[in-house]
PAGU-42619 format. One record per residue (C-alpha): residue in one letter; x, y, z. Coordinates in steps of 0.2 Angstrom, whole numbers. Example, Ala and Ser with C-alpha at 12.3 -4.5 7.8 and 13.67 -1.06 7.14 Angstrom:
2
+---------+-------+-------+-------+
! residuo !  east ! north !    up !
+---------+-------+-------+-------+
!       a !    62 !   -22 !    39 !
!       s !    68 !    -5 !    36 !
+---------+-------+-------+-------+
//
This chain:
429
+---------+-------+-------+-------+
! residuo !  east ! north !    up !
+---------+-------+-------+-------+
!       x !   270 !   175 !   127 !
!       x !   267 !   157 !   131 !
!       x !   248 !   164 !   140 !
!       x !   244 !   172 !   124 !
!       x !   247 !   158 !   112 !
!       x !   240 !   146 !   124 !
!       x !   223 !   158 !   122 !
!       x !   223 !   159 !   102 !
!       x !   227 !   140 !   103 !
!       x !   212 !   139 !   112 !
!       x !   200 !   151 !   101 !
!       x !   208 !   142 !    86 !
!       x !   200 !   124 !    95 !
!       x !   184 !   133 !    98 !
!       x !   180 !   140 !    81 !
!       x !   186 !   121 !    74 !
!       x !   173 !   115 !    85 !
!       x !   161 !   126 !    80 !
!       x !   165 !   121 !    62 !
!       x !   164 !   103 !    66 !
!       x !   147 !   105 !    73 !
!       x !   141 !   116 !    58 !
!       x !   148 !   100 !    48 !
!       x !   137 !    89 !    57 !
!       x !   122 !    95 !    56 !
!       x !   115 !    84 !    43 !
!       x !    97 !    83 !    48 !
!       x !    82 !    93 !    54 !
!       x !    63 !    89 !    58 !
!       x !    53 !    95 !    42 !
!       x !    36 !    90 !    48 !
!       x !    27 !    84 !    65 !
!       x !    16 !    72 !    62 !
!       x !     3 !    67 !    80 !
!       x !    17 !    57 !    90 !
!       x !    30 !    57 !    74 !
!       x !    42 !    67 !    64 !
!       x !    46 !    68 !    47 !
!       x !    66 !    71 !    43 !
!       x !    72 !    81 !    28 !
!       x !    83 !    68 !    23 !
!       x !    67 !    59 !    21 !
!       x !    61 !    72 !     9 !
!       x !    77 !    71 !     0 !
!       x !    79 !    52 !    -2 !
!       x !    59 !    53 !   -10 !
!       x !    64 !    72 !   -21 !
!       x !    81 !    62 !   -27 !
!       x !    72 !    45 !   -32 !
!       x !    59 !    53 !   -41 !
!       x !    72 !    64 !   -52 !
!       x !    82 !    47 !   -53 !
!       x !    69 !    38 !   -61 !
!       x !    64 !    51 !   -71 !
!       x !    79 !    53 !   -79 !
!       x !    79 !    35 !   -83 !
!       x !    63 !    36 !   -93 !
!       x !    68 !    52 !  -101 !
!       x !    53 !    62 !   -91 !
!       x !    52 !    81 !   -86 !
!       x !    49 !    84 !   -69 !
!       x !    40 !   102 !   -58 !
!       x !    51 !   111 !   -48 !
!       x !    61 !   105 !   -31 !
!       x !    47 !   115 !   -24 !
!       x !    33 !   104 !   -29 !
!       x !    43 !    88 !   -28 !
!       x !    46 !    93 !    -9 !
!       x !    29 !    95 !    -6 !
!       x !    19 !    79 !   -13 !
!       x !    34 !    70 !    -6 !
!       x !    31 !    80 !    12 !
!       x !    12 !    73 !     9 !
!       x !    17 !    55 !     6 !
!       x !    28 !    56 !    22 !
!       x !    15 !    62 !    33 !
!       x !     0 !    47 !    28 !
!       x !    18 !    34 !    28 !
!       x !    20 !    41 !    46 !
!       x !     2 !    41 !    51 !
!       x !    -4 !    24 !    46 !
!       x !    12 !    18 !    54 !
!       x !     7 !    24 !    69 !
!       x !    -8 !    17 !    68 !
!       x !    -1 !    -1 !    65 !
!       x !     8 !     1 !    81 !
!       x !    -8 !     4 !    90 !
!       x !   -15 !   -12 !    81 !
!       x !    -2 !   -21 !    83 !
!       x !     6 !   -26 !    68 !
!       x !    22 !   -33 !    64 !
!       x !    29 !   -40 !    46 !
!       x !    41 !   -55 !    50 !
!       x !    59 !   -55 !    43 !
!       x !    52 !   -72 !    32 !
!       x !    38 !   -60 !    25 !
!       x !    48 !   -48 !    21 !
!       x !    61 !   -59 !    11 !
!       x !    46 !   -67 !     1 !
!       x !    40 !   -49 !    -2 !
!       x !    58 !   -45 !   -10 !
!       x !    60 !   -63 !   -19 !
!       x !    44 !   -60 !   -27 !
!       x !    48 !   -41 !   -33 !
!       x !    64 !   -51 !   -40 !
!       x !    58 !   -63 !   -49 !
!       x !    46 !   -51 !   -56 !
!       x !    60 !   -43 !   -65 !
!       x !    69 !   -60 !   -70 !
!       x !    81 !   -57 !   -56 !
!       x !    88 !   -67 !   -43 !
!       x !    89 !   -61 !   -25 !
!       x !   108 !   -57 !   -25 !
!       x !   108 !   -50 !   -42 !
!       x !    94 !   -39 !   -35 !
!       x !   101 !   -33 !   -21 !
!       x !   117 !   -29 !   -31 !
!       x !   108 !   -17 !   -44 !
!       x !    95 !   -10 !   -26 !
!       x !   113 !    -9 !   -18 !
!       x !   120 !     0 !   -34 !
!       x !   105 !    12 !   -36 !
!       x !   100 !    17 !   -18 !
!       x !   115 !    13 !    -8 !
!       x !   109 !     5 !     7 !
!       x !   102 !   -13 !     4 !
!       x !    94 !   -14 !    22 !
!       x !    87 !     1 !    21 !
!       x !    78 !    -4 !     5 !
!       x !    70 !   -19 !    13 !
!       x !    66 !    -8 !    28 !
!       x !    57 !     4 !    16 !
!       x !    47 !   -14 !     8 !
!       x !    42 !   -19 !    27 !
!       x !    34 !    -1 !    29 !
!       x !    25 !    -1 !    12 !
!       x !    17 !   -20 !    18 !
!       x !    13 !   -14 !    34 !
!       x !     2 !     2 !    27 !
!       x !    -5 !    -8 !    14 !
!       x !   -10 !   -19 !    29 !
!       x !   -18 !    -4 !    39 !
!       x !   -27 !     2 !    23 !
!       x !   -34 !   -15 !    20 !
!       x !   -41 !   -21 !    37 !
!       x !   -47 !    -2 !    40 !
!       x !   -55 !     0 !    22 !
!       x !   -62 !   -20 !    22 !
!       x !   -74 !   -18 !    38 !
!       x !   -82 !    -4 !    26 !
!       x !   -89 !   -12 !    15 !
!       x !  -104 !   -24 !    13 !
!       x !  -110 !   -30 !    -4 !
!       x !  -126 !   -40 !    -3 !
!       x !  -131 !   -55 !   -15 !
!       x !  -144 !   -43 !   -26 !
!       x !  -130 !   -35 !   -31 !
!       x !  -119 !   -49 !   -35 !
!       x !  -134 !   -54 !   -43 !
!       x !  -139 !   -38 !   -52 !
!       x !  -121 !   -37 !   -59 !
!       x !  -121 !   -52 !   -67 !
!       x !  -134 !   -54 !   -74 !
!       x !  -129 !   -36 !   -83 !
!       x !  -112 !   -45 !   -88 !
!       x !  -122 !   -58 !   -97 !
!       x !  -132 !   -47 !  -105 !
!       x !  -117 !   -37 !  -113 !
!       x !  -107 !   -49 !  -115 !
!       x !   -90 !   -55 !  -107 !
!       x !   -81 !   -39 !  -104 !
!       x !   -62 !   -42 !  -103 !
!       x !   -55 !   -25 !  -106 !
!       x !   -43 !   -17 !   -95 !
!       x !   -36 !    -1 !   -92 !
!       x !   -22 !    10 !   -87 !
!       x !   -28 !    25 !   -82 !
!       x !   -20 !    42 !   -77 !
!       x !   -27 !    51 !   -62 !
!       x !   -26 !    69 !   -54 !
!       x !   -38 !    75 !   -42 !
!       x !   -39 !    92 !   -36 !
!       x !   -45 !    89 !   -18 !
!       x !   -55 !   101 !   -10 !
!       x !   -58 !   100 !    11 !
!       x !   -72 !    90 !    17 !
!       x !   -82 !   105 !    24 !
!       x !   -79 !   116 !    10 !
!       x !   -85 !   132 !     6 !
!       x !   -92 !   139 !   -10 !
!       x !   -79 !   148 !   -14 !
!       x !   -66 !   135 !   -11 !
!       x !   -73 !   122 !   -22 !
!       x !   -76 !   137 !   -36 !
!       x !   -57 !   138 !   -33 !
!       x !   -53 !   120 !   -34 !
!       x !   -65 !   117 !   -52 !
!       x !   -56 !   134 !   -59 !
!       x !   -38 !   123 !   -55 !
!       x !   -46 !   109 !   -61 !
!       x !   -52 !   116 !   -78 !
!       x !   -35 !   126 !   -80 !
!       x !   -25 !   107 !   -78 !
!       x !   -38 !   102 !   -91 !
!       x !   -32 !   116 !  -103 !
!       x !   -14 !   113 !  -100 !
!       x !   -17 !    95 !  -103 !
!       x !   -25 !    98 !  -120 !
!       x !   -12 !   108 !  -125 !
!       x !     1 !    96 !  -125 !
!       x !     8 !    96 !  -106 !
!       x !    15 !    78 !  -101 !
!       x !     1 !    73 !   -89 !
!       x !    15 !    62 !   -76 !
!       x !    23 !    78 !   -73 !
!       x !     8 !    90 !   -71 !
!       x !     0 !    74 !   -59 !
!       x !    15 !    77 !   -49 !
!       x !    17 !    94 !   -48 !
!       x !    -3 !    97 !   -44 !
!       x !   -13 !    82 !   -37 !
!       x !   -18 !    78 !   -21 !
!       x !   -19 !    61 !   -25 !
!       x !    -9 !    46 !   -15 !
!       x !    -1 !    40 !   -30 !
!       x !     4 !    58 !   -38 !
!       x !    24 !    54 !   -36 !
!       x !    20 !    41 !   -48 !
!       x !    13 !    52 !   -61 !
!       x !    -5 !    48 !   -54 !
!       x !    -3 !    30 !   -65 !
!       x !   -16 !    19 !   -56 !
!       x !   -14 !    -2 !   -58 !
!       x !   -23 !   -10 !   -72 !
!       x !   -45 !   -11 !   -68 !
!       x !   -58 !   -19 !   -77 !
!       x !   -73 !    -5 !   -78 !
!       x !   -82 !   -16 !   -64 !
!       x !   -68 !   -11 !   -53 !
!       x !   -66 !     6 !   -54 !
!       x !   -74 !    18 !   -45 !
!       x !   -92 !    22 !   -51 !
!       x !   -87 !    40 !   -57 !
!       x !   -75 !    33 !   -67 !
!       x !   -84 !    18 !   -76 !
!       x !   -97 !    28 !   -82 !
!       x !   -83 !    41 !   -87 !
!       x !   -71 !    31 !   -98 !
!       x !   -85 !    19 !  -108 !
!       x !   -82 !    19 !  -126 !
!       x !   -67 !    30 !  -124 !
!       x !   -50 !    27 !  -134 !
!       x !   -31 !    25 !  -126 !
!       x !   -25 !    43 !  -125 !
!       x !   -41 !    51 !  -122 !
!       x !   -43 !    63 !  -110 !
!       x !   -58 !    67 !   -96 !
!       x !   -64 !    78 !   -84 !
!       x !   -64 !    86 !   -73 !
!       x !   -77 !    75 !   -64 !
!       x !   -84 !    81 !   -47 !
!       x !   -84 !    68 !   -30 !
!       x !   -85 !    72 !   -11 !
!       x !   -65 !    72 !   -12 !
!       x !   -63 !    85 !   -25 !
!       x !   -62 !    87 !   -43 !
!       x !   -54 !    71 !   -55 !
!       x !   -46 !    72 !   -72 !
!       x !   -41 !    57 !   -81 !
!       x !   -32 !    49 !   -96 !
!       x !   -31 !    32 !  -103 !
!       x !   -13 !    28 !  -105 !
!       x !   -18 !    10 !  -112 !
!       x !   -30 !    -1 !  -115 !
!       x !   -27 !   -22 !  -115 !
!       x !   -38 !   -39 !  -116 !
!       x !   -39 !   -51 !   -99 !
!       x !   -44 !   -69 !  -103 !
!       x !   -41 !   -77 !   -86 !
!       x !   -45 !   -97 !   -89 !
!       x !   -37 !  -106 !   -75 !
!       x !   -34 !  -101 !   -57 !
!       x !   -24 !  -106 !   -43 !
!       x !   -31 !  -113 !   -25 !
!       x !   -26 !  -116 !   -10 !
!       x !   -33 !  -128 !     4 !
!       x !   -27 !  -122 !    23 !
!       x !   -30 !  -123 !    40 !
!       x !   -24 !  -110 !    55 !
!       x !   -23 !  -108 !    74 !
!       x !   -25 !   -90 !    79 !
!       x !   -22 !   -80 !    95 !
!       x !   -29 !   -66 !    99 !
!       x !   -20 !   -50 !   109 !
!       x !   -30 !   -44 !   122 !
!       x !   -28 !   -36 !   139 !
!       x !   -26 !   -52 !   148 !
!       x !   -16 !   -61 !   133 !
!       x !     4 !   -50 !   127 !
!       x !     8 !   -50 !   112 !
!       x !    23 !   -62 !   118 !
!       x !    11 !   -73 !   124 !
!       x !     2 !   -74 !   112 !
!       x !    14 !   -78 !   100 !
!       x !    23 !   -91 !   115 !
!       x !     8 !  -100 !   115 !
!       x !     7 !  -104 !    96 !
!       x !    27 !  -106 !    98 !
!       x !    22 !  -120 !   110 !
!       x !     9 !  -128 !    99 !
!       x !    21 !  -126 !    84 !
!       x !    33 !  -138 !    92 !
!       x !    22 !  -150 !    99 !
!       x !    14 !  -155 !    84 !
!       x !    31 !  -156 !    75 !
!       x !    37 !  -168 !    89 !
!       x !    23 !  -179 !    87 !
!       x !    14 !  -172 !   105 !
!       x !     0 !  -166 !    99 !
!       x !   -14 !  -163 !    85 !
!       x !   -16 !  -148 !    74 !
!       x !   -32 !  -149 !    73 !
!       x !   -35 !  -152 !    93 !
!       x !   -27 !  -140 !    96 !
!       x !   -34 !  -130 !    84 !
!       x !   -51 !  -133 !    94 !
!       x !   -44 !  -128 !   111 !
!       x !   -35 !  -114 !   107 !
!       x !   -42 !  -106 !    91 !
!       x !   -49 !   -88 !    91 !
!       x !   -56 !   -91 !    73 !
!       x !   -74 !   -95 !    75 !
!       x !   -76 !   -99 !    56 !
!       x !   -64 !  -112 !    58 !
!       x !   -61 !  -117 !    75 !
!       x !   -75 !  -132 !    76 !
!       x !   -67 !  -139 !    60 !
!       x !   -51 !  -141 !    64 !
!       x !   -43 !  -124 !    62 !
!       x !   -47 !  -130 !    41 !
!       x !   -51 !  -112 !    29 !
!       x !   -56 !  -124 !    16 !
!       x !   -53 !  -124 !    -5 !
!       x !   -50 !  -103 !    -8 !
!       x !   -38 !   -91 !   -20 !
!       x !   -24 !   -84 !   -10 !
!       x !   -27 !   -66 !   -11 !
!       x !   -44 !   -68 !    -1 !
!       x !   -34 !   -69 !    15 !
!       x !   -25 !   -52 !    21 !
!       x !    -7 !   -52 !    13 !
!       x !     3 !   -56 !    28 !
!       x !    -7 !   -76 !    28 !
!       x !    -6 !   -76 !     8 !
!       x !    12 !   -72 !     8 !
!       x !    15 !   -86 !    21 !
!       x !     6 !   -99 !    12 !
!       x !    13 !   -93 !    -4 !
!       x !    29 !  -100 !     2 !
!       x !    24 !  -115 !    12 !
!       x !    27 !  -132 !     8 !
!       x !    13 !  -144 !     7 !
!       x !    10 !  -151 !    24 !
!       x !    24 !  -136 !    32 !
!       x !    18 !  -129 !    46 !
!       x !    23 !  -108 !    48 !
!       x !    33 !  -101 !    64 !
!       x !    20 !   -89 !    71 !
!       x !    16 !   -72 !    62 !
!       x !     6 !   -56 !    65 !
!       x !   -10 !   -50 !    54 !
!       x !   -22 !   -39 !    60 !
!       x !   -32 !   -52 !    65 !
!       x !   -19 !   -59 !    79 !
!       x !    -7 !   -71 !    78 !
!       x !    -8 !   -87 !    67 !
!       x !     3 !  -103 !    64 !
!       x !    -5 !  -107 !    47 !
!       x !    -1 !  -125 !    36 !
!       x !    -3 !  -129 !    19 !
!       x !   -14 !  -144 !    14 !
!       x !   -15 !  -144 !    -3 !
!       x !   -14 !  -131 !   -19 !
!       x !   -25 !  -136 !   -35 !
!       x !   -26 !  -127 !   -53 !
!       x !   -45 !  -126 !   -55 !
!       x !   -56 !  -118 !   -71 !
!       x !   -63 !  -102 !   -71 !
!       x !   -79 !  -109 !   -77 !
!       x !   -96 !  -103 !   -73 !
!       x !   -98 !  -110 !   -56 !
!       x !   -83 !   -95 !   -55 !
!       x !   -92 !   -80 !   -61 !
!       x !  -100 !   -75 !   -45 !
!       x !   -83 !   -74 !   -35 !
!       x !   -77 !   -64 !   -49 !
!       x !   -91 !   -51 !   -50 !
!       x !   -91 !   -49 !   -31 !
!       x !   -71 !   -47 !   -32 !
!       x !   -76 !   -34 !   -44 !
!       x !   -88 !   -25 !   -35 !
!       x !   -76 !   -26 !   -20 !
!       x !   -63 !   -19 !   -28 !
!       x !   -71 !    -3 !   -33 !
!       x !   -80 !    -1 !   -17 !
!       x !   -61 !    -4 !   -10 !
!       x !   -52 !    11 !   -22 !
!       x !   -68 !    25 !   -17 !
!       x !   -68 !    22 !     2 !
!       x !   -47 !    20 !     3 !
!       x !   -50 !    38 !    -2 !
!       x !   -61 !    41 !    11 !
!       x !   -53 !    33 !    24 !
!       x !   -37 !    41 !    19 !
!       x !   -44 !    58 !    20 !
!       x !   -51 !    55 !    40 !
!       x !   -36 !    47 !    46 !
!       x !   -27 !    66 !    40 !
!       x !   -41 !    76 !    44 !
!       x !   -40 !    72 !    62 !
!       x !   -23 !    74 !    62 !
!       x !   -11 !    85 !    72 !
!       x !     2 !    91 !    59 !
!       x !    13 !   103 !    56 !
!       x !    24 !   107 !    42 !
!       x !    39 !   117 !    49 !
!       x !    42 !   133 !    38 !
!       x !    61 !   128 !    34 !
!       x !    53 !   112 !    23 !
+---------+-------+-------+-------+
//
């Protein structure tokens, strides 16, 4: 008697066990992306955030299906310019990080606790929040030095664009547009891209029947910013892509256009709103660095050593920054002067070094931090408010020209990195 309850006591443990482990299975792989994974909870956390906020703007929203999917599409281009920032090499400092979240703060009137208590009350997990921001900067980061050694503009067209400008006239409108593209594969067939003009044509149709064009962006393009209900960041028409400009000239908020046809696919487009830009003043900074350089002979922990030394020998008094700028420097443009950059707007330099001497002090020397470039201890010298006068215009019509050139080869860029990709999307996701 004893044997036999001792036996069902034990198939009683065993099918708890079992149980238990059925309990904890609370993750799976969804995706493998060339030396990464992408996790269904992953997919989750985007699907249920997605639904979150479009509840709070009263929005409808595609099936799970198609949320799933364009989230499962964000994951893998996260995971893969991740993993090429670990090849480059870069890092986004704890201080970088903190100005990145102060900023999103004050944005919205918000202190940093009062922010992280309604981030806290709404995702549940501060750290992961801020883990979340430091992986957003870092594929900005990978997008901008990869995209940046692209481009070439050459004076003429400065020059051509100007002068055009002057001709017409200031031209300070902005827009907000609303973009879907159909993509089609960089290779394609005849009859794929007949395929990807019929979707085009039939989101077209939809649209003008009265479908909310956020929800059918989601649902259908193959766009990076589809979860967002395709909304792109305000552009002057000098900014936009070409295909664009030429596209939306003369038209009205809530117009509708497309589909147009690029190399990357087919591209329908609203104007969700139109405003005025009158900028009149602008903000400089004057700066001077030391940078190191990783290499096969220099670690990354010597490198950053090194500047580490530097850092606190100037601060005691030991040495000069500029000195040692000259001995040590990797930065030809600046090296023989000093380490000094010279008078120049924040957001030229890569968003790491602008965020660094956003928070500076005048005359505060950085600890070391990581750009794409290497490793730099950076000070502020001065910041001046400065007029936006015509000695300005030709920085401002080669931003211009950079910033289109920027959006059309992200795209490309984007499209390569994933084209020579191994990935695959496992059948349960």
């Amino acid at each position: 008697m004893k044997l036999q309850q001792l036996i069902c006591a034990f198939m009683l443990g065993a099918a708890s066990l079992a149980l238990c482990a059925a309990e904890r299975e609370v993750d799976r792989v969804a995706a493998i992306v060339d030396n990464g994974v992408i996790l269904k909870t992953d997919i989750d956390e985007i699907v249920e955030r997605v639904k979150r906020n479009a509840r709070a703007q009263g929005q409808t929203l595609p099936s799970d299906q198609a949320l799933r999917t364009q989230a499962t599409e964000r994951l893998i281009m996260n995971s893969l310019q991740l993993q090429m920032a670990q090849r480059m090499g870069l890092q986004i400092s704890d201080a970088q990080l903190d100005d990145t979240i102060r900023n999103i703060a004050q944005d919205e009137n918000m202190t940093l606790e009062q922010f992280r208590q309604r981030v806290t009350a709404e995702e549940g997990n501060y750290e992961r929040f801020r883990e979340k921001v430091r992986e957003e900067i870092i594929t900005n980061e990978v997008l901008r030095a990869n995209v940046q050694r692209r481009i070439y503009i050459s004076p003429q067209e400065v020059d051509n664009l100007l002068k055009l400008m002057e001709e017409q006239g200031a031209i300070n409108e902005q827009y907000k547009l609303g973009h879907i593209l159909i993509a089609i594969p960089s290779q394609a067939t005849t009859e794929q891209t007949n395929e990807a003009r019929e979707r085009a044509e039939q989101i077209v149709k939809l649209l003008r029947d009265g479908s909310d064009f956020r929800r059918i962006a989601i649902a259908s393009s193959s766009a990076a910013n589809a979860l967002e209900g395709g909304e792109l960041d305000w552009m002057g028409v000098n900014e936009m892509p070409t295909l664009f400009s030429e596209a939306i000239r003369g038209r009205k908020r809530g117009d509708l256009v497309g589909p147009l046809r690029s190399g990357a696919g087919f591209h329908i487009l609203t104007i969700f709103d139109i405003r005025g830009e009158n900028v009149t003043e602008l903000l400089e900074v004057k700066a001077r660095h030391i940078l190191v350089k990783p290499s096969i002979i220099v670690s990354e922990e010597r490198a950053r050593n090194l500047l580490l030394d530097i850092l606190q020998k100037v601060q005691a008094g030991e040495a000069d920054f500029a000195e040692m700028a000259k001995q040590h420097s990797e930065d030809p443009g600046s090296k023989l002067n000093g380490g000094e950059l010279g008078w120049s707007e924040p957001d030229v330099y890569v968003p790491a070094f602008r965020d660094t001497l956003n928070r500076l002090q005048l005359n505060e020397i950085s600890e070391p931090f990581r750009t794409e470039h290497g490793w730099h201890i950076a000070q502020l010298l001065d910041r001046r408010t400065v007029d936006a006068t015509a000695d300005r215009k030709r920085e401002q019509v080669y931003r211009m020209i950079f910033n289109r050139r920027f959006n059309e080869e992200s795209t490309s860029f984007l499209r390569e990195l994933r084209d020579e990709a191994y990935i695959e999307v496992l059948a349960d996701n």
